[in-house]
N, C-alpha and C positions, 0 to 999 in steps of 0.2 A: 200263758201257762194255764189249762183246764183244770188239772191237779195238781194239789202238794206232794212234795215228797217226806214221805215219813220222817219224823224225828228220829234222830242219830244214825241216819242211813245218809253218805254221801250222795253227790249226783253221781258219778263212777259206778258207783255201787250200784246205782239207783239204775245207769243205765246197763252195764252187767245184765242184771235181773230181765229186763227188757228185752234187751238182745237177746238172751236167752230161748225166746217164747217162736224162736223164725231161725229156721237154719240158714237161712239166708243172709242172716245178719253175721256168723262166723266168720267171713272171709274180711269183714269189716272191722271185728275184735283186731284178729289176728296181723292187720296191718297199722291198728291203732297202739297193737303191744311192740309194732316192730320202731314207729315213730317212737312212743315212748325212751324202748331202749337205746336208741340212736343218739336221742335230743339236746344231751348233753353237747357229746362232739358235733352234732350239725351246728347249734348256736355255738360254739367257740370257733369254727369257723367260717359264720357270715363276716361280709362283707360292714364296715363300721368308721367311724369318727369321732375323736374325744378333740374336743379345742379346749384350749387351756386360757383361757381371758383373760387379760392383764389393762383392767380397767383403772384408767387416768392415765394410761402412756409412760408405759417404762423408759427408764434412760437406756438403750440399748447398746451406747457408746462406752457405757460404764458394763458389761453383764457381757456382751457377742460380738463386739466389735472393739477392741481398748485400741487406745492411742498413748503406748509408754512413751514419754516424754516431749509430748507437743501440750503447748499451755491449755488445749483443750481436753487433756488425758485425765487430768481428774491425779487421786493419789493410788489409784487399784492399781495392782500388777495381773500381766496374763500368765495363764498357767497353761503346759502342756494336756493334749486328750486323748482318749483312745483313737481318737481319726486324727487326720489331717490338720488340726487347725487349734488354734489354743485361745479360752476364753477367761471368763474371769476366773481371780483367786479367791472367791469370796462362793464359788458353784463347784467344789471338791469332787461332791459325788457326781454331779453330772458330766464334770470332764472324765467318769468311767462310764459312762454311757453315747459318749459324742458318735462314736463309731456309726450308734444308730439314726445318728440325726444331723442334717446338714439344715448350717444357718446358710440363710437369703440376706447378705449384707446392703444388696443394692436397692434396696426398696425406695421409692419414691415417689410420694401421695400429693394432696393436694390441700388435704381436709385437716387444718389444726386447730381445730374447736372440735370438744368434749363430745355434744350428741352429735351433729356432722360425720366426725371421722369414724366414733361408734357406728353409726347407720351404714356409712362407706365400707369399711371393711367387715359390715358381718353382709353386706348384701353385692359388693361391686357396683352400687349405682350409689347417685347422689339423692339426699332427699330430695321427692318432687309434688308437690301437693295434690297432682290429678292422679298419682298410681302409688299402690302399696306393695313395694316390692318383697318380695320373700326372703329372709335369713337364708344363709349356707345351710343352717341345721336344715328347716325346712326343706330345701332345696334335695340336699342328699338323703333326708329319711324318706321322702314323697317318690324318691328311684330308688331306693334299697329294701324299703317296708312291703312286705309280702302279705298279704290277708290271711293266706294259709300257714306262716311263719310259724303257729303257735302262741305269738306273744302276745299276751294280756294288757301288758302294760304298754304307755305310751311309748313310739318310735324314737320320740327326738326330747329328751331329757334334758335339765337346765339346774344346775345346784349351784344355788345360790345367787340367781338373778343375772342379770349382765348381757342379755340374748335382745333379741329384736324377735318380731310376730311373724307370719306363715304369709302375710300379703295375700293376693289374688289364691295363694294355693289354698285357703281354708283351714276352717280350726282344727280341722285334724290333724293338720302338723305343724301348731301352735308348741310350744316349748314347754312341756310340762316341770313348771318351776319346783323344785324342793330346797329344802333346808341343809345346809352339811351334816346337820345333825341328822338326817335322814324323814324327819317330819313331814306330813303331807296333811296341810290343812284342812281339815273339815272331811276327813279319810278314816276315821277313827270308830271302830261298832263298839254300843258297850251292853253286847245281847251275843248269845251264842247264834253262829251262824243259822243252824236249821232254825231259828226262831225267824231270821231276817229272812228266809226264804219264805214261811210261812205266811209272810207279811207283804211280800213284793207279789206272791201268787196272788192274793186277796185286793192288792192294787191295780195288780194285772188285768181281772177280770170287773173289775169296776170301772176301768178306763177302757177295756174290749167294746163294754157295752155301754159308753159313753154319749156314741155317735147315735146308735140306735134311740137315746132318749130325746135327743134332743129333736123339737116340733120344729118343721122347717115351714110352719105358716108366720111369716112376717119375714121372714127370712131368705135372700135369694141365692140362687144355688153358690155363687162365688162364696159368698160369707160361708154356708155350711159345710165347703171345702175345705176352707180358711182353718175354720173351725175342726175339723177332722185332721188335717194337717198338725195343728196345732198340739194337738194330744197325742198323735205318731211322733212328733219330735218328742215333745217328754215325756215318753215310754221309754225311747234309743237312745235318750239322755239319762236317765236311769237305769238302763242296763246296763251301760257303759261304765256306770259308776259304780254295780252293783258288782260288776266282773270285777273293777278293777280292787275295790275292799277286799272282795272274798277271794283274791287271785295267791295263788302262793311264790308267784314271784316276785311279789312286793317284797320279801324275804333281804332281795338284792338292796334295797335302800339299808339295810341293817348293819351297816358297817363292826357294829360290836359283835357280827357272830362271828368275826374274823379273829384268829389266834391273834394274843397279845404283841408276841411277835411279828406279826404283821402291822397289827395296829403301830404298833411302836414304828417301824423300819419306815410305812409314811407320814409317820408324825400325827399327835394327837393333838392338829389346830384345826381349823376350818377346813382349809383349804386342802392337807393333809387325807381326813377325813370324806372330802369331796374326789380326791382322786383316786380313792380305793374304791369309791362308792359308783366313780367311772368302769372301772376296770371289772366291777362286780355284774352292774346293767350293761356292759357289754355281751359280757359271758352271758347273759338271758335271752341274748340278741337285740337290744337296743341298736338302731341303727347310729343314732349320732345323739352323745351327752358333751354337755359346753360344763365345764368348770369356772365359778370368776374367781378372781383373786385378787380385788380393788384396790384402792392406797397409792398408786403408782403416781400421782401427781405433784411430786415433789420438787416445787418450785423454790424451796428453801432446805436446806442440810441434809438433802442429796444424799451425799455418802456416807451420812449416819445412819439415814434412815435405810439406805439399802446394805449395810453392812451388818447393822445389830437386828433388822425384823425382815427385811424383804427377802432378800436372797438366802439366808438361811431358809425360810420357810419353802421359798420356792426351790431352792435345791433337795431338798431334803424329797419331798413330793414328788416331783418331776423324775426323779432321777428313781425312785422305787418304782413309779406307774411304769417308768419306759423298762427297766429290769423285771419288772413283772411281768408284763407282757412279754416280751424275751422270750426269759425262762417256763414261759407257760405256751409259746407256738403260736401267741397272739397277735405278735406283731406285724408277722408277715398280712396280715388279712385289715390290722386296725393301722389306721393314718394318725399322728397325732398333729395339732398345728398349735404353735403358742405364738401367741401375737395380742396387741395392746391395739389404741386407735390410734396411735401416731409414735415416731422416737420424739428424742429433747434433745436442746440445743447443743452442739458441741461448745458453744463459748457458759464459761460458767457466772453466774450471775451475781452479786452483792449479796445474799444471804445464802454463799454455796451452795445453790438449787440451782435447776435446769430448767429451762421453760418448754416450751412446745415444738416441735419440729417435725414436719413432716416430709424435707427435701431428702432424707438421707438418713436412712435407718435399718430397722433387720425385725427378722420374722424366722424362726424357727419351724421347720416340717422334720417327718420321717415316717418311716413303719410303708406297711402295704403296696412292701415292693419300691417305694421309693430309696435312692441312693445315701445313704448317711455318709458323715465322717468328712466333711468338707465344706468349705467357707464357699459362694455362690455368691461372684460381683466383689466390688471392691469401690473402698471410700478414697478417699484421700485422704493426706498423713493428719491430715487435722480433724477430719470428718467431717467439712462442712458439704462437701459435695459425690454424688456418685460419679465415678470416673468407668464404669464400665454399661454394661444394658442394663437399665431402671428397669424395676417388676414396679406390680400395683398388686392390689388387692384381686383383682378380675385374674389373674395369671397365678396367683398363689391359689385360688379358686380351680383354676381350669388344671392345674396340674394334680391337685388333690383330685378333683375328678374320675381325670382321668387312672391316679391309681387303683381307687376303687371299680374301676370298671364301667364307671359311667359315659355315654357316651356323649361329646362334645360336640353331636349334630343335634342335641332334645334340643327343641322351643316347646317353650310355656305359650300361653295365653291369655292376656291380662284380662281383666273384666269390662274392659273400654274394645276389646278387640285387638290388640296388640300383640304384636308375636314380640316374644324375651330369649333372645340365643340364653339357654344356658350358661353361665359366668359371664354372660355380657361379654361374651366370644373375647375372654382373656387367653393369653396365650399358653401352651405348656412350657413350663421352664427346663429345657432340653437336659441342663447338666443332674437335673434330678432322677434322669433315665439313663445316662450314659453306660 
């Protein structure tokens, strides 16, 4: 940047005035005032992903799958839904939203240890110390994320932790963690913005001519590449951050500008608050935000804990984001997926907890064109086994995919040289299409 732009003059403005000076530049206005007025409805209609995270492994035998009256049923009762299929009595509101979403009962994984099965199901591979494979988020913001999108803000969003890294794809669609509270650490100006521009021009031009100062006697030319290199990265690393403070879609983290009413309807807890805050960076065009929801490792009193704190909180949540969406034409475009790193045991343990189980569990999908309103696979009366086609995580992958329109022929490239099918060529889960 050669010049400042005046104090209390926008860049808009700034560029206005500018464009002004070349008739040339009209036909440019005029297609920037046609995006403008569009932008709303284009970003409500890209293409998106919210995963719901259920970090420590829900009991899903208790919540998407009940066993009334086998010794391994627990004391819940199921209740009828608006689709096909009846879940627990302890998810009120979401058995009026089932219609939209069909559980995957037949799951069965491999991985029943904590960061394992974590790593497993947000990536489809197992950990391996020679390659860093890339998260789902990753995966789907890096085919969704448009340069020309408009968006300011990061692709692939993480509220409140619980995500895995970008692997071989690179930091730019690393998971930009926030707070449910909406906070972004060290994101914060405490100077009027045309001050901060005045001040990034001034750095601008002291780092322009950085290269120029420096004497390349003792120096060989690699080093003063190096060295040039060096200072082009943290320029592009500065702007980026510089967009991203003064962006006015950071707006979208601000869950409290939403009516009371709303706030109320998803609940004012974390996680509550992380799912509107989903729904909000959708609507901005975020390609794909993970929600976590942790606590879920209840290896002791079980059906306390998911009767008086879990399932309340997660029904409450879930079931406004998926009627939200809905009612606002979103769903058809946005996927949601809820799932944990593994289910828990159908037999219940000495301190009525469930321990870990990964043979025979359940995963909830729907939205973007996928089929709701139906149970997918089938346990046995006890739960301890899948009696029908076992999915994995690679297949719950390849079918999300595929509704967002991704296609199941991309290969990656790892940084070893390795081609990566796409979901680790899982397959699509046909009854999701039928």
């Amino acid at each position: 940047m050669s010049s400042i732009i005046p104090a209390g003059m926008s860049r808009r403005h700034f560029m206005r005035h500018m464009a002004g000076a070349s008739a040339l530049a009209l036909p440019a206005i005029s297609l920037t005032d046609a995006f403008a007025v569009n932008s709303t409805e284009m970003k409500k209609k890209h293409k998106a992903a919210i995963m719901l995270w259920m970090g420590g492994g829900p009991a899903t035998i208790d919540i998407w799958d009940l066993k009334p009256g086998a010794p391994t049923g627990g004391p819940f009762k199921p209740i009828s839904t608006s689709g096909d299929l009846q879940i627990c009595e302890h998810m009120p509101l979401m058995a009026q939203q089932m219609k939209h979403m069909s559980v995957i009962r037949s799951m069965s994984t491999r991985e029943a240890d904590h960061a394992r099965g974590r790593y497993y199901m947000h990536t489809g591979y197992v950990p391996n110390p020679n390659i860093e494979y890339p998260g789902y988020g990753s995966v789907i913001s890096h085919e969704l994320y448009s340069a020309d999108s408009g968006l300011e803000i990061p692709p692939f969003v993480a509220v409140g932790g619980g995500s895995v890294g970008p692997g071989f794809l690179g930091m730019t669609y690393a998971p930009f963690v926030v707070g449910s509270d909406g906070n972004v650490r060290n994101l914060h100006m405490d100077m009027p913005e045309d001050r901060l521009h005045q001040r990034m021009a001034m750095l601008d031009q002291i780092e322009t001519s950085f290269i120029g100062q420096v004497s390349p006697e003792g120096m060989r030319n690699k080093d003063l590449v190096k060295a040039s290199g060096s200072a082009a990265d943290h320029a592009r690393v500065l702007k980026k951050t510089l967009d991203l403070m003064t962006s006015k879609q950071m707006e979208a983290f601000k869950t409290g500008k939403e009516s009371t009413e709303v706030q109320e309807r998803y609940g004012k807890t974390g996680f509550g608050r992380g799912c509107l805050m989903a729904r909000r960076l959708v609507e901005q065009g975020v390609s794909f935000v993970e929600v976590d929801l942790g606590g879920w490792d209840t290896h002791q009193d079980n059906f306390k804990q998911l009767s008086t704190r879990k399932l309340p909180e997660l029904d409450q949540a879930m079931a406004a984001l998926v009627g939200d969406l809905a009612d606002r034409g979103m769903l058809e475009d946005t996927a949601i997926i809820w799932m944990g790193e593994f289910g828990r045991t159908p037999r219940i343990n000495g301190n009525s907890g469930r321990d870990h189980w990964a043979r025979s569990w359940s995963v909830v999908v729907g939205g973007a064109g996928m089929k709701g309103g139906q149970a997918i696979g089938r346990t046995s009366s006890d739960g301890t086994n899948v009696e029908t086609d076992p999915y994995t995580s690679e297949d719950v992958m390849a079918s999300v995919v595929k509704a967002l329109g991704i296609s199941l022929e991309k290969t990656f490239t790892s940084r070893n040289g390795r081609p990566m099918k796409i979901a680790n060529s899982g397959k699509v889960i046909k009854e999701l299409f039928a």
